[in-house]
mmCIF file as Biopython writes it, N, C-alpha, C and O atoms, coordinates in Angstrom:
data_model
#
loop_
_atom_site.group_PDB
_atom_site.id
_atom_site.type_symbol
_atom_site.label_atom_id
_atom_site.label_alt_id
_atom_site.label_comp_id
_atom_site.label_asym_id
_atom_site.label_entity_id
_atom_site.label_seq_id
_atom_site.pdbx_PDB_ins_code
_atom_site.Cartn_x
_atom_site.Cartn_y
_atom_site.Cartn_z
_atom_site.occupancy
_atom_site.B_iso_or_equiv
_atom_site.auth_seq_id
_atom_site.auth_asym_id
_atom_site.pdbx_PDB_model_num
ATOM 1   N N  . UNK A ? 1  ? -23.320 1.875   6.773  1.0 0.0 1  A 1 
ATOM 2   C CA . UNK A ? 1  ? -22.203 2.051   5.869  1.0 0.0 1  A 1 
ATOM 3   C C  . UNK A ? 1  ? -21.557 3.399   6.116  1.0 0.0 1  A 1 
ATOM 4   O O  . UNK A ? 1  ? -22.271 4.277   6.600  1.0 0.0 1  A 1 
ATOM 5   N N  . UNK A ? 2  ? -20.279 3.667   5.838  1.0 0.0 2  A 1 
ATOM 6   C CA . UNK A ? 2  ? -19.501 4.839   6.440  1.0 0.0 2  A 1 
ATOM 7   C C  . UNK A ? 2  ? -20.133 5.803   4.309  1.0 0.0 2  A 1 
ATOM 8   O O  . UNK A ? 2  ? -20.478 5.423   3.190  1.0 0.0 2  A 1 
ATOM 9   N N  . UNK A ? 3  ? -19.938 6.813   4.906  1.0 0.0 3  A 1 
ATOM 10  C CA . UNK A ? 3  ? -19.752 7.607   4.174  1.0 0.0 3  A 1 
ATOM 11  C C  . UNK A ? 3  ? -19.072 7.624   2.893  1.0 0.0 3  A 1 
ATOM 12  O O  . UNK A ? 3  ? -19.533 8.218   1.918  1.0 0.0 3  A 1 
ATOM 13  N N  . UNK A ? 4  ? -18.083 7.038   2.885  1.0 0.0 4  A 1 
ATOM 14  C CA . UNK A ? 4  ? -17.573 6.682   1.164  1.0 0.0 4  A 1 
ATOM 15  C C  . UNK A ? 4  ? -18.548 5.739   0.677  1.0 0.0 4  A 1 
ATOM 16  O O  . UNK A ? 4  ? -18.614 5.508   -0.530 1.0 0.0 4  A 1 
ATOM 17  N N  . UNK A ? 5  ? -19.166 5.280   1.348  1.0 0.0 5  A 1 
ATOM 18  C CA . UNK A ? 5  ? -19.919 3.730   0.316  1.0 0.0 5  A 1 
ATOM 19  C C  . UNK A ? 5  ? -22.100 4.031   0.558  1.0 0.0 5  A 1 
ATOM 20  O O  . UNK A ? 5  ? -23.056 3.263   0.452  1.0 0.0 5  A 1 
ATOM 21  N N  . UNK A ? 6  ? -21.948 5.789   0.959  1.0 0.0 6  A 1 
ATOM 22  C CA . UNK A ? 6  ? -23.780 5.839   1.541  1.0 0.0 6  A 1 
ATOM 23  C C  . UNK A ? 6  ? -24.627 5.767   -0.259 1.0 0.0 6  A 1 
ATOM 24  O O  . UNK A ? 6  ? -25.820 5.622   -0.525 1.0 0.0 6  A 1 
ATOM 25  N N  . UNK A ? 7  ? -23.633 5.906   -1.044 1.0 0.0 7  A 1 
ATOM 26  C CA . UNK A ? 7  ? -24.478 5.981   -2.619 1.0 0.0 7  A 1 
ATOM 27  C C  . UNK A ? 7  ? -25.246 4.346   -2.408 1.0 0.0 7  A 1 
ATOM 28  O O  . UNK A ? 7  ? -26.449 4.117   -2.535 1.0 0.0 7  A 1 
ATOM 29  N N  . UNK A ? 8  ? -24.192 3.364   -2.065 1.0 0.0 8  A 1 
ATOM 30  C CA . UNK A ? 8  ? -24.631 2.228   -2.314 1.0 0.0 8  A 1 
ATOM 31  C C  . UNK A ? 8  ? -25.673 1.463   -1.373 1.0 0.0 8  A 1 
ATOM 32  O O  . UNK A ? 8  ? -25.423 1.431   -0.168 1.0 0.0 8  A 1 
ATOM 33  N N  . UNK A ? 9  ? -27.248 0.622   -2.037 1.0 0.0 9  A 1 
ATOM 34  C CA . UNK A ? 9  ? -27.908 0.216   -0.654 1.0 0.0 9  A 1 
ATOM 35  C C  . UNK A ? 9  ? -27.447 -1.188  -0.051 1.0 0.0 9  A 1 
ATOM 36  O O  . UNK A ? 9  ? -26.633 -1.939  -0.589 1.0 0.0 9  A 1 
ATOM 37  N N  . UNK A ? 10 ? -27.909 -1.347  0.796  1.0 0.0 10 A 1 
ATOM 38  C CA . UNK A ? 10 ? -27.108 -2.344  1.811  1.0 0.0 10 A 1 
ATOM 39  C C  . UNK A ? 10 ? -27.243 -3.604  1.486  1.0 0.0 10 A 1 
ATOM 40  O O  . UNK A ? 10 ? -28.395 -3.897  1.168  1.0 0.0 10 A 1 
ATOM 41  N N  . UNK A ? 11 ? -26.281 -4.677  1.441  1.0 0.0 11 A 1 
ATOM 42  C CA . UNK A ? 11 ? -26.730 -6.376  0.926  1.0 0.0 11 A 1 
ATOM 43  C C  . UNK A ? 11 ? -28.031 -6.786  1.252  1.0 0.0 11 A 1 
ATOM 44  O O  . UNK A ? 11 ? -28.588 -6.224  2.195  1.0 0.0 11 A 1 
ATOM 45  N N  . UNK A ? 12 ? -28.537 -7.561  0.707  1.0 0.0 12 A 1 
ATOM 46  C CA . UNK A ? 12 ? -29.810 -8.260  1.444  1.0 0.0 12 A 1 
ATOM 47  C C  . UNK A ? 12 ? -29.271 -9.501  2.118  1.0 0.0 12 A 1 
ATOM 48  O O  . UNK A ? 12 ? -28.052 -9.669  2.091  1.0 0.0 12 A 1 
ATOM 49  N N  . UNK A ? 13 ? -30.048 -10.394 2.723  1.0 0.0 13 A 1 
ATOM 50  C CA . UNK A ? 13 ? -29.753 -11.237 3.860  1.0 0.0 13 A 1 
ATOM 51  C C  . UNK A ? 13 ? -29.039 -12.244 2.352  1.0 0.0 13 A 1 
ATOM 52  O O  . UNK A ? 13 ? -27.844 -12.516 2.236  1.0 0.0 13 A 1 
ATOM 53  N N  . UNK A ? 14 ? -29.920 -12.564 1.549  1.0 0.0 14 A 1 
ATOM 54  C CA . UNK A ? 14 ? -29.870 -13.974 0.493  1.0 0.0 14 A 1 
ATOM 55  C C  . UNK A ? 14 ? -28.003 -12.886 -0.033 1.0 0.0 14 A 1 
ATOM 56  O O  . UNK A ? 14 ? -26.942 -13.335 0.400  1.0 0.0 14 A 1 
ATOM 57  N N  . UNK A ? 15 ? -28.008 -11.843 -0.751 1.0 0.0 15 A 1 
ATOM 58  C CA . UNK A ? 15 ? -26.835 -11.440 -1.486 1.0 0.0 15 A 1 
ATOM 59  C C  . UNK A ? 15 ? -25.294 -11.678 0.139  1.0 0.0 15 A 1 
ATOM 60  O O  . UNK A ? 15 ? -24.116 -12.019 0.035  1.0 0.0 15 A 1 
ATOM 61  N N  . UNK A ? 16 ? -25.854 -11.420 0.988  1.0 0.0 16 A 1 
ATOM 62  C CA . UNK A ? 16 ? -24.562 -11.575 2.230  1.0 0.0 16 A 1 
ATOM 63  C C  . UNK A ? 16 ? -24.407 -12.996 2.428  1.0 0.0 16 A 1 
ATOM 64  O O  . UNK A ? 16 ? -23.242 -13.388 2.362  1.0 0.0 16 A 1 
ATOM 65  N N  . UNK A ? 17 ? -25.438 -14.007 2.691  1.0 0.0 17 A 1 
ATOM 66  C CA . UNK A ? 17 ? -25.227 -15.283 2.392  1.0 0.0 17 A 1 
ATOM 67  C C  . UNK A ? 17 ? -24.486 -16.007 1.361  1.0 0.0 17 A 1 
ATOM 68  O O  . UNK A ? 17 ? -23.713 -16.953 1.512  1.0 0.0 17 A 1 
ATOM 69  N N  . UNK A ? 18 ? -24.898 -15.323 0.129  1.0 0.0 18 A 1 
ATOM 70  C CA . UNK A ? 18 ? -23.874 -16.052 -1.182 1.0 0.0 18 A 1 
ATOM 71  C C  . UNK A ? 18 ? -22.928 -15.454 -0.735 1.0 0.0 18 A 1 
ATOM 72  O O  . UNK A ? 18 ? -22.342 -16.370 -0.157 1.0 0.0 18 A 1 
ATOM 73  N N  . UNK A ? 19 ? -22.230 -14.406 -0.549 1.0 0.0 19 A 1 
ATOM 74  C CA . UNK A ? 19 ? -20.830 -13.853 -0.746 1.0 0.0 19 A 1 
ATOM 75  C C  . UNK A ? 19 ? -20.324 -15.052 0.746  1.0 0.0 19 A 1 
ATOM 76  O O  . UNK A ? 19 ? -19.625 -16.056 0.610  1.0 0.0 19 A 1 
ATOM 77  N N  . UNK A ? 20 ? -20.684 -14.748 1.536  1.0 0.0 20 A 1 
ATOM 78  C CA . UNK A ? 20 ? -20.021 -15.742 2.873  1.0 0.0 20 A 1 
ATOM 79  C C  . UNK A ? 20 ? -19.817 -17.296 2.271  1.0 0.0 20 A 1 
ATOM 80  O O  . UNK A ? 20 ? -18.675 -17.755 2.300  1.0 0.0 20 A 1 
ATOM 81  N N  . UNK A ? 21 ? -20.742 -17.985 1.810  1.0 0.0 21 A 1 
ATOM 82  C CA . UNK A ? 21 ? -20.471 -19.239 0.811  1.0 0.0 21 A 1 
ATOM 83  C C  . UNK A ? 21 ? -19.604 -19.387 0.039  1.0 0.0 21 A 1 
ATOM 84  O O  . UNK A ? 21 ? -18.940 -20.422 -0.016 1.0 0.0 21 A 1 
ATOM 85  N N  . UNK A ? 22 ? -19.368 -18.006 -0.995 1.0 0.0 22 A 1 
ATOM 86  C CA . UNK A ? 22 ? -18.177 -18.022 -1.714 1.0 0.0 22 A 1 
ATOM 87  C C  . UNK A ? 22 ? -16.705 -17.929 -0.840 1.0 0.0 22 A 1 
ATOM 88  O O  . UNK A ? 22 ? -15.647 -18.336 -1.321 1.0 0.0 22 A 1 
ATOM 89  N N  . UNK A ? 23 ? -16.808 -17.372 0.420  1.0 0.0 23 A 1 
ATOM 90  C CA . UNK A ? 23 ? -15.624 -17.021 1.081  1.0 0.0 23 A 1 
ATOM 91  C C  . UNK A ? 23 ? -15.529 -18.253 1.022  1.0 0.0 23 A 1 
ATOM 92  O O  . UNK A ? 23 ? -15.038 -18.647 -0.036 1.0 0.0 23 A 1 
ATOM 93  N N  . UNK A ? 24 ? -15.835 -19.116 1.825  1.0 0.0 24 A 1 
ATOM 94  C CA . UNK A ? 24 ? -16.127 -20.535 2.855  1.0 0.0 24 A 1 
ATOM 95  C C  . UNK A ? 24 ? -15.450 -21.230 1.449  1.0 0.0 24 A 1 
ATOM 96  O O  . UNK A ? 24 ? -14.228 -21.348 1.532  1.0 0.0 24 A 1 
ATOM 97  N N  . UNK A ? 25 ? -15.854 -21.547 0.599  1.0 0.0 25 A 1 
ATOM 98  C CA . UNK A ? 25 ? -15.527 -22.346 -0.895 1.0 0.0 25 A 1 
ATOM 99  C C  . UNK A ? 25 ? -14.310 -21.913 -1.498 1.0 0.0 25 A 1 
ATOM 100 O O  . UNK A ? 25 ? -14.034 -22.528 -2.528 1.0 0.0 25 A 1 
ATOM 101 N N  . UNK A ? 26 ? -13.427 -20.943 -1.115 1.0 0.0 26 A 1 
ATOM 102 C CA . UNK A ? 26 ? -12.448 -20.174 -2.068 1.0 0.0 26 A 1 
ATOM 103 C C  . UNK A ? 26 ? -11.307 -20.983 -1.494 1.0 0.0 26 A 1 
ATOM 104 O O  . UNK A ? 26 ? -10.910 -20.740 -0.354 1.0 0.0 26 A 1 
ATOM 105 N N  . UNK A ? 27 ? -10.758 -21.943 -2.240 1.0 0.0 27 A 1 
ATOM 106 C CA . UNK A ? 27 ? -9.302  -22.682 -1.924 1.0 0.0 27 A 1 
ATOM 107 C C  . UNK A ? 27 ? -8.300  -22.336 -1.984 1.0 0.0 27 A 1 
ATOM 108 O O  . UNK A ? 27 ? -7.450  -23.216 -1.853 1.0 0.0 27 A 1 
ATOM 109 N N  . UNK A ? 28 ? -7.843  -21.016 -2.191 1.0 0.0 28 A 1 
ATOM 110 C CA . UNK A ? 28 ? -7.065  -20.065 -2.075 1.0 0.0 28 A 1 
ATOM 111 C C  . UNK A ? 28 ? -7.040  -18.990 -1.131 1.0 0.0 28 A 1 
ATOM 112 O O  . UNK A ? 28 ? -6.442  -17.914 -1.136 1.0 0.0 28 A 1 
ATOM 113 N N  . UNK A ? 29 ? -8.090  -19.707 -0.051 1.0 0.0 29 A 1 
ATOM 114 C CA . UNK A ? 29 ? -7.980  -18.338 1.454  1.0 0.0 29 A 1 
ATOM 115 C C  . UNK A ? 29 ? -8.543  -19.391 2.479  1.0 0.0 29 A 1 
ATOM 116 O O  . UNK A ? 29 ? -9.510  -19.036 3.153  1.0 0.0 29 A 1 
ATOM 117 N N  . UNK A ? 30 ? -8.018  -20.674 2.663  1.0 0.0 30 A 1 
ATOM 118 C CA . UNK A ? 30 ? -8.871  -21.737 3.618  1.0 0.0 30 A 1 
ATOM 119 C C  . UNK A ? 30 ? -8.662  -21.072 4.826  1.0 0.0 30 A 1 
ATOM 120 O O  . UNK A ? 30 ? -7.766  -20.234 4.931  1.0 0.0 30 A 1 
ATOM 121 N N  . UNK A ? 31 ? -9.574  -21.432 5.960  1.0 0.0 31 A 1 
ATOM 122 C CA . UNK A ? 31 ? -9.659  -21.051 7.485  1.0 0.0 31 A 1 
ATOM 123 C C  . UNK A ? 31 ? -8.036  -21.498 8.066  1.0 0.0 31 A 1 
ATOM 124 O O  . UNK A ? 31 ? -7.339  -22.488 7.844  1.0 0.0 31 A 1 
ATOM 125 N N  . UNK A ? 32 ? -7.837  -20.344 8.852  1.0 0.0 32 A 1 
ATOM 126 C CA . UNK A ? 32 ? -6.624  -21.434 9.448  1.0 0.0 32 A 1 
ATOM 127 C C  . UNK A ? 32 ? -7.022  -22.414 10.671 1.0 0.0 32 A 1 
ATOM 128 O O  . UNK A ? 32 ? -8.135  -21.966 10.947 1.0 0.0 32 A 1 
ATOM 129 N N  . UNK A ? 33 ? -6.827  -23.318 11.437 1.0 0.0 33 A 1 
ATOM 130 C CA . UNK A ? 33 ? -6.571  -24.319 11.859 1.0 0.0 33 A 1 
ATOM 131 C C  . UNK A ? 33 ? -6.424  -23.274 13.359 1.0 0.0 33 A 1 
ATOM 132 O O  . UNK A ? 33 ? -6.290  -22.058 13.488 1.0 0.0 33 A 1 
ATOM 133 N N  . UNK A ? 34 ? -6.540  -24.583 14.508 1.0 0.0 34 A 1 
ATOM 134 C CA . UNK A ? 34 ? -6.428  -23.553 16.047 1.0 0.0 34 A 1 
ATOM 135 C C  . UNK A ? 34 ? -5.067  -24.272 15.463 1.0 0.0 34 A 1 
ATOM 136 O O  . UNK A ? 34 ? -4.369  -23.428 14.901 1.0 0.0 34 A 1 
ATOM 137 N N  . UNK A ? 35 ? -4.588  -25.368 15.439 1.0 0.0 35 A 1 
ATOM 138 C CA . UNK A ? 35 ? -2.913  -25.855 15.438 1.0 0.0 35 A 1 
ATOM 139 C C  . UNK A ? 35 ? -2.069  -24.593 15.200 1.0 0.0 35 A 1 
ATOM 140 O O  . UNK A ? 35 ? -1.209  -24.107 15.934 1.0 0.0 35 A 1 
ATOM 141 N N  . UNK A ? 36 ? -2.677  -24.021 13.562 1.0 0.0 36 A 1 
ATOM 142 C CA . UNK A ? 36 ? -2.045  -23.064 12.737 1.0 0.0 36 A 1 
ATOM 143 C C  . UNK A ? 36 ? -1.914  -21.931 13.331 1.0 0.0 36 A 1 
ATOM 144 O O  . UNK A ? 36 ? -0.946  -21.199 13.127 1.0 0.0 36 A 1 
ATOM 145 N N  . UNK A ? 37 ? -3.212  -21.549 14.421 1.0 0.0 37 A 1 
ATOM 146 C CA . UNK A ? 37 ? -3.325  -20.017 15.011 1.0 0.0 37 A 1 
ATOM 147 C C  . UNK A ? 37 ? -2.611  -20.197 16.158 1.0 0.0 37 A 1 
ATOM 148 O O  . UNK A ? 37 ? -2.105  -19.150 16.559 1.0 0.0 37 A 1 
ATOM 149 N N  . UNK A ? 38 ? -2.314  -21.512 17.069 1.0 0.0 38 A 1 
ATOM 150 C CA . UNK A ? 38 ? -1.240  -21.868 18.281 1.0 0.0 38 A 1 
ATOM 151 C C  . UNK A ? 38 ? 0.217   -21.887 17.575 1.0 0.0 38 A 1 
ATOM 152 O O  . UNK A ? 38 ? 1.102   -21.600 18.381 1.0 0.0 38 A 1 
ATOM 153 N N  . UNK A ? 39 ? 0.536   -22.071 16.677 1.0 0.0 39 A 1 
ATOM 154 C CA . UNK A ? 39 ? 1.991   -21.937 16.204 1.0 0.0 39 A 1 
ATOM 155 C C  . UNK A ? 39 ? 1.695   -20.223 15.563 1.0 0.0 39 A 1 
ATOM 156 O O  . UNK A ? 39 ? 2.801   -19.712 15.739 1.0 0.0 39 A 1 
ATOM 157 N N  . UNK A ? 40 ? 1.125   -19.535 15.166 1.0 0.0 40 A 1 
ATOM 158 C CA . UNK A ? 40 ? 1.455   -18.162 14.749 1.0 0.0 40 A 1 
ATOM 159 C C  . UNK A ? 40 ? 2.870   -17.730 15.183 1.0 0.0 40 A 1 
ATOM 160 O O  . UNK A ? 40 ? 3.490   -18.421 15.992 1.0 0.0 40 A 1 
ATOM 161 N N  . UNK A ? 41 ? 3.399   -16.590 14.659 1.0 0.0 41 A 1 
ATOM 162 C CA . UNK A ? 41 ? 4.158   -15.920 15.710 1.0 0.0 41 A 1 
ATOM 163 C C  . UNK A ? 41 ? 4.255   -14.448 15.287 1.0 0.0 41 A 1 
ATOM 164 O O  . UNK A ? 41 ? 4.181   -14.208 14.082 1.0 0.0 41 A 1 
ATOM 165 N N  . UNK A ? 42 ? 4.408   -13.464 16.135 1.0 0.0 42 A 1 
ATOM 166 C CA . UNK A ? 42 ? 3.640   -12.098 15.967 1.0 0.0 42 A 1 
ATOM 167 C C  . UNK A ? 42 ? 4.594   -11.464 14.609 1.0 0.0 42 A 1 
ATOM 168 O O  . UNK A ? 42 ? 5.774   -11.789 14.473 1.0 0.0 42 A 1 
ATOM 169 N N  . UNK A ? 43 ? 3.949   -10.603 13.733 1.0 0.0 43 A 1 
ATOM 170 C CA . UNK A ? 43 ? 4.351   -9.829  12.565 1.0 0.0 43 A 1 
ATOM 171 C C  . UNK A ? 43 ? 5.507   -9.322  12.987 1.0 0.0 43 A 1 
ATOM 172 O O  . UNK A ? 43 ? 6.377   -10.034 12.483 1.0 0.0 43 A 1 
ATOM 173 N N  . UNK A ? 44 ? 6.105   -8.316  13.764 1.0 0.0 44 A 1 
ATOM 174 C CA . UNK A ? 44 ? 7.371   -8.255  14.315 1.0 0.0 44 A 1 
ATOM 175 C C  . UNK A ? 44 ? 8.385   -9.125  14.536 1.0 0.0 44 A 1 
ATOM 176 O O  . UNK A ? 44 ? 9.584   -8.924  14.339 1.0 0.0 44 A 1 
ATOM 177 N N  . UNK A ? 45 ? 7.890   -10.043 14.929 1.0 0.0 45 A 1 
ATOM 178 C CA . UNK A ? 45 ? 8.793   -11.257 14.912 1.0 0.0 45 A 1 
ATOM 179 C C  . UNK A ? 45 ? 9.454   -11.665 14.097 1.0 0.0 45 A 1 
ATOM 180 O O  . UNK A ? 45 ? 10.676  -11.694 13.956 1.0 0.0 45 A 1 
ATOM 181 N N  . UNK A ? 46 ? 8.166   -12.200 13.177 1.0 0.0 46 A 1 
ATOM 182 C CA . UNK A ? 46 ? 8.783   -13.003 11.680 1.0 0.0 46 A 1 
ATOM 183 C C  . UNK A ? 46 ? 9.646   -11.443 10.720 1.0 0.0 46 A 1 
ATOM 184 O O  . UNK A ? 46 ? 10.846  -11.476 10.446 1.0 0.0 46 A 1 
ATOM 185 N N  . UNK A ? 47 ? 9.103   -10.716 10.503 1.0 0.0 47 A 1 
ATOM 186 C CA . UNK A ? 47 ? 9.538   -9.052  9.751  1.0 0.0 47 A 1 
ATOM 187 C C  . UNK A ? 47 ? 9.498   -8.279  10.505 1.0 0.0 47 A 1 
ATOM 188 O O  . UNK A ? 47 ? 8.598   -7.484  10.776 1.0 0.0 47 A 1 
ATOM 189 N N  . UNK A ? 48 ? 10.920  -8.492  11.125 1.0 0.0 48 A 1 
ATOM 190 C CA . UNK A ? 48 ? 11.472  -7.405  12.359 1.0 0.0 48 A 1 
ATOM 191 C C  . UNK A ? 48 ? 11.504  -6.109  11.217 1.0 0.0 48 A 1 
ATOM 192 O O  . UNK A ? 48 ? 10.681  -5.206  11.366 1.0 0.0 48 A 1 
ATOM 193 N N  . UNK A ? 49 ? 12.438  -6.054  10.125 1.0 0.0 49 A 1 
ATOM 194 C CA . UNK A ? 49 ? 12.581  -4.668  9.246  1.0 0.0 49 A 1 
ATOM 195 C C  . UNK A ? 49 ? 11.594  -3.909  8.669  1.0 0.0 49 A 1 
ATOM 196 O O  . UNK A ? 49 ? 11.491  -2.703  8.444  1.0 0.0 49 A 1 
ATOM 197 N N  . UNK A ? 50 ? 10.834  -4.931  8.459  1.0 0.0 50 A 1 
ATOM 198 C CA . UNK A ? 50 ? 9.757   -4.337  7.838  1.0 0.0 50 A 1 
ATOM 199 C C  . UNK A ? 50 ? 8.442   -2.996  8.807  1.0 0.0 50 A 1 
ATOM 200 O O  . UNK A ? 50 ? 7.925   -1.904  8.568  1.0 0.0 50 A 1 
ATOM 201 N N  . UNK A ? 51 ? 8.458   -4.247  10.149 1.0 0.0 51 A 1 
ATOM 202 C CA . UNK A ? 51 ? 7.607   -3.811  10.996 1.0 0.0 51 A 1 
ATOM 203 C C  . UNK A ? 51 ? 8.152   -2.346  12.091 1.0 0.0 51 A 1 
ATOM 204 O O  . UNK A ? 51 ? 7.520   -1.498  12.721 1.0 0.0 51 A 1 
ATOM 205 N N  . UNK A ? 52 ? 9.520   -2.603  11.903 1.0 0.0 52 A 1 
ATOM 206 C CA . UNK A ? 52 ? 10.456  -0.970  12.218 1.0 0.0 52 A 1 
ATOM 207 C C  . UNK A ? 52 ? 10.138  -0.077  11.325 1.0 0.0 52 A 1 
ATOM 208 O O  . UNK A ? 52 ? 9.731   1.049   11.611 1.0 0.0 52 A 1 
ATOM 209 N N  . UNK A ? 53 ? 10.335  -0.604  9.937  1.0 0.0 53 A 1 
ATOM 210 C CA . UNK A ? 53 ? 9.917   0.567   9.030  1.0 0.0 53 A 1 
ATOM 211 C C  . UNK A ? 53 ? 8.609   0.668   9.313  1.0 0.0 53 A 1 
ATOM 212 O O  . UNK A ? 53 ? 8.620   1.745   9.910  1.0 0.0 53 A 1 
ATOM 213 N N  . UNK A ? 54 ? 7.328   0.265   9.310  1.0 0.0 54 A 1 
ATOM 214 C CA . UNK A ? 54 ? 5.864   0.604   9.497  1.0 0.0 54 A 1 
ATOM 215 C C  . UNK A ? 54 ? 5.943   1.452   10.667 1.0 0.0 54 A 1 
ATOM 216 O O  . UNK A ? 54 ? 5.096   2.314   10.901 1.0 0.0 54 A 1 
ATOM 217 N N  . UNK A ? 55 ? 6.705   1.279   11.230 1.0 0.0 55 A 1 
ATOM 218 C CA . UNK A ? 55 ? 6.485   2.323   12.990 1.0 0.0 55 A 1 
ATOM 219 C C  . UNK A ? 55 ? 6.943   3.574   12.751 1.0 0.0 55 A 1 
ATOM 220 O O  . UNK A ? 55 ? 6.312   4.605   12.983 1.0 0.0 55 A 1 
ATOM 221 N N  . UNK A ? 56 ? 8.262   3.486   12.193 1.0 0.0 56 A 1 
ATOM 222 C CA . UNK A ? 56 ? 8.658   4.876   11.368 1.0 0.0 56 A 1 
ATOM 223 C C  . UNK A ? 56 ? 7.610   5.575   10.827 1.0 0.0 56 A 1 
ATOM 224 O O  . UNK A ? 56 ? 7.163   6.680   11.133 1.0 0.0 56 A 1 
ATOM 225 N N  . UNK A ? 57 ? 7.217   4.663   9.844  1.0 0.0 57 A 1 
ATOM 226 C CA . UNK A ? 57 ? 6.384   5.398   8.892  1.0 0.0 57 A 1 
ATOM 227 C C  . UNK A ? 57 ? 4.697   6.326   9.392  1.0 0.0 57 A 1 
ATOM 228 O O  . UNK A ? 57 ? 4.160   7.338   8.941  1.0 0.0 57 A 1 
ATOM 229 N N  . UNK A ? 58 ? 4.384   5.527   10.310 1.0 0.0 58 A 1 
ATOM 230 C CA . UNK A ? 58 ? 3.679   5.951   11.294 1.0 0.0 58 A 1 
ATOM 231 C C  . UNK A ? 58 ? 3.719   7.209   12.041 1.0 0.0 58 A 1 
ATOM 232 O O  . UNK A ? 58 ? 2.873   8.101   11.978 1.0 0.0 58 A 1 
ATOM 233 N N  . UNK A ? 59 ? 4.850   7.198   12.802 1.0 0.0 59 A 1 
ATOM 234 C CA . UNK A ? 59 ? 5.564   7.572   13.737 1.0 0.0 59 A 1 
ATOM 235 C C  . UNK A ? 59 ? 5.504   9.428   12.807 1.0 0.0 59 A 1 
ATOM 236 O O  . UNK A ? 59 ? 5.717   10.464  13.438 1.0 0.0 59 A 1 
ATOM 237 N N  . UNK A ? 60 ? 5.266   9.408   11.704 1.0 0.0 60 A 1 
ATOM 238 C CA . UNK A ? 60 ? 5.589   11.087  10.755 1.0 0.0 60 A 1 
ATOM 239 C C  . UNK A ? 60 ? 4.310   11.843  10.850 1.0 0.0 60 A 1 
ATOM 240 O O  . UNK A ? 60 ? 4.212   12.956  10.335 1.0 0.0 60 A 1 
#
């Protein structure tokens, strides 16, 4: 664990298992699809303005 989080001790195997189960079960964050990840198209692309401004913003 990095340094902001050394107070806390580390999951156990059974507590990292439930949380991954809960990911896997949450119908509001499903896996995407290879279809879904072959049609993507890059963040710049879709939010050209946005992704100029992030470079800017960077860029200071």
């Amino acid at each position: 664990m990095g340094i902001k989080f050394k107070h806390l001790s580390p999951l156990s195997d059974e507590e990292e298992a439930e949380i991954q189960r809960e990911i896997a079960a949450d119908p509001d964050a499903p896996e995407a699809t290879d279809e879904e990840l072959a049609q993507a198209k890059p963040f710049a692309e879709v939010f050209p303005e946005l992704a100029a401004k992030l470079k800017r913003d960077r860029a200071r």
